[in-house]
Every structure is written in C-alpha cells, then in structure tokens.
C-alpha positions as CSV (number, residue, x, y, z in Angstrom):
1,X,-29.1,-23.2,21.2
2,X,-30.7,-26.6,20.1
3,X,-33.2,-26.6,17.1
4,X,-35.0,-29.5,15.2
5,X,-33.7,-28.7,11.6
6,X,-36.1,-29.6,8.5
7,X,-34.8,-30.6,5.5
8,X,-35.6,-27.8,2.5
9,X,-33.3,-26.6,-0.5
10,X,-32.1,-24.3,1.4
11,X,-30.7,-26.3,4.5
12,X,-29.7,-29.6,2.1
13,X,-26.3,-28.4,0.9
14,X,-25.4,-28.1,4.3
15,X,-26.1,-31.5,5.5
16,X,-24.6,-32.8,2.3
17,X,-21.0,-30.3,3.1
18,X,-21.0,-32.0,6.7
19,X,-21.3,-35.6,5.8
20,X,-18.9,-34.6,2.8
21,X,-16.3,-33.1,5.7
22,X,-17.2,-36.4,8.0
23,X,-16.9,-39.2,5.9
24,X,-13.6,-41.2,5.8
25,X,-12.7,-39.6,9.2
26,X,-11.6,-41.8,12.2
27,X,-14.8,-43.6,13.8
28,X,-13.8,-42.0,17.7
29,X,-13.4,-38.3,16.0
30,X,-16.3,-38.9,14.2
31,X,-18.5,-40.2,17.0
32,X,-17.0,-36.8,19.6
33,X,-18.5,-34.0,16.6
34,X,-21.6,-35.8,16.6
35,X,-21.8,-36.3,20.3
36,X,-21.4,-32.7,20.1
37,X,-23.9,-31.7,17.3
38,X,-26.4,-33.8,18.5
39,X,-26.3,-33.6,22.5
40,X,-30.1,-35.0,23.1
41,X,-29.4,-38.2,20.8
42,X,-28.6,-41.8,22.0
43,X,-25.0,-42.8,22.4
44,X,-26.1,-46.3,20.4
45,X,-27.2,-44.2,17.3
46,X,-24.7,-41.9,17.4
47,X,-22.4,-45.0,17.2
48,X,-23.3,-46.7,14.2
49,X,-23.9,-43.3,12.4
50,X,-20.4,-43.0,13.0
51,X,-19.2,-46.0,11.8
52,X,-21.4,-45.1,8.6
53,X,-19.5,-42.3,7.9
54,X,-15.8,-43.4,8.7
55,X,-16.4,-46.2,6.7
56,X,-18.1,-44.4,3.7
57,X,-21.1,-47.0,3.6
58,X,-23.5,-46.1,1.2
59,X,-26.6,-45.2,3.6
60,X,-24.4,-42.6,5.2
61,X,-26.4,-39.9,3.8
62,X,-29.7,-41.3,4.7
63,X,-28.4,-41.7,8.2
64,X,-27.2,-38.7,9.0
65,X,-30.8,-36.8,7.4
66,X,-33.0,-39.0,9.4
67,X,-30.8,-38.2,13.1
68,X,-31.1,-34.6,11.8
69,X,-34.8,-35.0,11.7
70,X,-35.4,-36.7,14.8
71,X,-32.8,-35.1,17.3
72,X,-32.6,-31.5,17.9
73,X,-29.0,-29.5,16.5
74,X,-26.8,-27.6,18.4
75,X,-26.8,-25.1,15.7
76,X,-23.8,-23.2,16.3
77,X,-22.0,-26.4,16.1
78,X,-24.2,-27.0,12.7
79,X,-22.9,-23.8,10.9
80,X,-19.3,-24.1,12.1
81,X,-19.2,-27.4,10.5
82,X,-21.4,-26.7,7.3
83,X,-19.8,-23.2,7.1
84,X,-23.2,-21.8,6.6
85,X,-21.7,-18.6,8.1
86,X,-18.3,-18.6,5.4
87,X,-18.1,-15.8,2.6
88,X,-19.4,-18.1,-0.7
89,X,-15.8,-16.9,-2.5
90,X,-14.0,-18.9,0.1
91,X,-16.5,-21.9,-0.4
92,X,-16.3,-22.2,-4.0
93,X,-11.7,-22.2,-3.9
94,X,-11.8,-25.0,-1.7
95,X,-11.5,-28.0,-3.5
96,X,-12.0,-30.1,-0.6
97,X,-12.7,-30.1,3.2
98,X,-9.6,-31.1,4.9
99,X,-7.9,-29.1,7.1
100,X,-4.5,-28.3,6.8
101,X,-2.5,-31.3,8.5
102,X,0.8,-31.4,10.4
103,X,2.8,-33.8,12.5
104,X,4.2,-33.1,15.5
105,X,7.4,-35.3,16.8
106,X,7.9,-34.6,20.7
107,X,11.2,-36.0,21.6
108,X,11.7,-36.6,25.6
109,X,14.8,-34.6,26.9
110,X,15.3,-36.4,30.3
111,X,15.3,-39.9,28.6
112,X,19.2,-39.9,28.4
113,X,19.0,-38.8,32.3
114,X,16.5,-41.1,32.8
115,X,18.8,-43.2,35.7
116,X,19.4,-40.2,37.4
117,X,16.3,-38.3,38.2
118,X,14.5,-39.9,40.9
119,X,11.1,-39.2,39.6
120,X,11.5,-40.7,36.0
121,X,12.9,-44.1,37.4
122,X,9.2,-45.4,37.7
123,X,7.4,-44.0,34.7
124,X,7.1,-44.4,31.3
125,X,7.8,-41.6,28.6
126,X,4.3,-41.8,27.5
127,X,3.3,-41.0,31.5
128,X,5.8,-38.4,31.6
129,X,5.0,-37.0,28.4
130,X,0.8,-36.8,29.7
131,X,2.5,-35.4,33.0
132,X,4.2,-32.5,31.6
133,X,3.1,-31.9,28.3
134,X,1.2,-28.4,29.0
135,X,4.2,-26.9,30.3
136,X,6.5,-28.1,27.3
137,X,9.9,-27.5,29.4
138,X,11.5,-30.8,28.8
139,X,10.2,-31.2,25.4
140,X,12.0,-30.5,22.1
141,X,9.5,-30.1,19.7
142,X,9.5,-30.4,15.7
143,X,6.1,-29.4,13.8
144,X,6.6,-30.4,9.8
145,X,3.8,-29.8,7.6
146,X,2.5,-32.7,5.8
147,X,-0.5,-30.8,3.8
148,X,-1.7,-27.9,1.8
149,X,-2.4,-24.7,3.7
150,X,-6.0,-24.1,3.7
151,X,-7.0,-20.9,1.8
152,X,-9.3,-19.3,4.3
153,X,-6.5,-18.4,6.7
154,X,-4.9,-15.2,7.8
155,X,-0.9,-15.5,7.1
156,X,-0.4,-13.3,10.1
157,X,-2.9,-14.4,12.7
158,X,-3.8,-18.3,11.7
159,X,-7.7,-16.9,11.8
160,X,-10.2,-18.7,9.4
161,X,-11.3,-15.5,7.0
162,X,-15.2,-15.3,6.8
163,X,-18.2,-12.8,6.3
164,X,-16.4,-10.5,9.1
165,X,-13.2,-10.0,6.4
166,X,-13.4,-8.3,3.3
167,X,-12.5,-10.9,0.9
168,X,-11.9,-10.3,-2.9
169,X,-10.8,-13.0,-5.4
170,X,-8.8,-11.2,-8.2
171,X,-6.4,-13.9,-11.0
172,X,-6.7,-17.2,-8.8
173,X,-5.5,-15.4,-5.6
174,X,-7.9,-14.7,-2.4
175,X,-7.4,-11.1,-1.6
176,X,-8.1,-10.3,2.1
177,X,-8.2,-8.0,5.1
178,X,-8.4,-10.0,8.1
179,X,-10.6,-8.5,11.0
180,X,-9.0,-9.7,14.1
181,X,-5.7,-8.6,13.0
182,X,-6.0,-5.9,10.3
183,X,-3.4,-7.9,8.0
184,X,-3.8,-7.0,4.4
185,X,-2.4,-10.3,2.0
186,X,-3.5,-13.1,-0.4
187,X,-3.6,-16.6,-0.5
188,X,-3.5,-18.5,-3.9
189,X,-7.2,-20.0,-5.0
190,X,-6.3,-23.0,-6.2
C-alpha cells in the first residue's frame, strides 16, 4: 500500500530512526531499500540520496524529508524499517540500529578434485560456487559471529520480538514469551 507521508511530531522520529539505521551503510544496499520504499521515485534521485546517506553528508536529513514529501511510501516497508510497529521497551534497550553481523567462510570441497571432474575443468570457484550454492552439498560451511546479538530476538526461533509478544523488562534483562514459538526466556538489556 503506497501513501504520501506528511511530516508531523508524530511521523518525525521515524524518518529520523531510518536515516539513523541508513546512514554509513554501503551506497548499493542503500540505493536497493530505497528503491524498495520508494517504488514511484526516479532511479537518479534515489541515487544521490543514497550516496547522501552512505557517506553521512550533512543534507542527508533534508534529503531524505523532502523524497518523503514528494514520492509516495510503501508503508509496510516504512514501519519495518522505522519499527513503528516494535513494543517501545525493545526500542528504548537498543543502543543502536545494527543488526547482529556474521561472516560466513564457504570453502569449495571439489577444488582438490578439481582435475578430475569433468565439469569443474572450465569454471571458476566463484561460478561453481553461484552454480551450486542453494543446494550446499559440496560446501563446508563455517558461520562465526563477529557482533552483538540483537535484543529483540527469540533464543529459540531467531524471530524479532514485537507488540505480538509479551515483553517485560525486569533488572536490565528483556523478559519475553515469543508468539511464533511459545518460548519463554530473557535477553540482557544492555
């Protein structure tokens, strides 16, 4: 559903959380949410807005208010990202908007083999890797965590808690029942 927003009290938080959650981000990842957010708007616009935010220019702000005036939102897009619809105790733990971040090292199996297998004599491991990577058979794979676990996660299930859960915070931990999966836990608030 696409909707001109107007700037009031109310909505200004919001815009101010997403360009908060944009800004230093790569210019491409950047470019694909708005592309996404704003599906009526000019590619050329949507561009340098971009390039505003990755690079944390100083009109960013500005920017980003006056595309919101002009093109119409996708607004489920808009709440996702602003977290209109999160509980407020989740909002206020979170000291800042990254998400949790891994890396992944995928290590080729049939590289050693390469001489032998008729199919891999012509390609590279970065085409076999696009080639096969959905079925993940020749593929050992390590995952490492390289950042803080968000708080607004389900131990159990992975799902991001919100107004669906019943959320209490009680001595700097974030007491929960998740509603997909019916786990009762805690995550610590800070």
């Amino acid at each position: 559903m696409y909707e001109r927003i107007e700037i009031t009290p109310e909505t200004e938080p919001l815009i101010d959380r997403i360009v908060i959650r944009l800004s230093g981000q790569g210019k491409e990842e950047i470019f694909h949410v708005l592309s996404r957010l704003f599906p009526e708007a000019k590619p050329m616009r949507l561009r340098s807005t971009a390039e505003d935010l990755a690079e944390k220019r100083d009109n960013r702000l500005s920017e980003f208010k006056n595309l919101i005036e002009i093109e119409p939102v996708d607004m489920s897009i808009f709440n996702s990202l602003s977290n209109a619809d999160q509980d407020e105790q989740i909002l206020s733990v979170r000291g800042d908007w990254k998400p949790t971040k891994f890396e992944m090292t995928i290590t080729c199996a049939r590289t050693p083999l390469k001489e032998f297998f008729d199919e891999c004599k012509d390609i590279t491991c970065e085409t076999c890797i696009t080639n096969r990577i959905s079925s993940f058979v020749p593929w050992q794979l390590v995952l490492k965590r390289v950042g803080h676990r968000r708080v607004d996660l389900c131990k159990n299930c992975g799902t991001i808690l919100g107004k669906k859960d019943q959320i209490i915070m009680r001595n700097e931990r974030l007491l929960y029942t998740c509603h997909y999966c019916g786990h009762k836990g805690w995550n610590p608030a800070k």
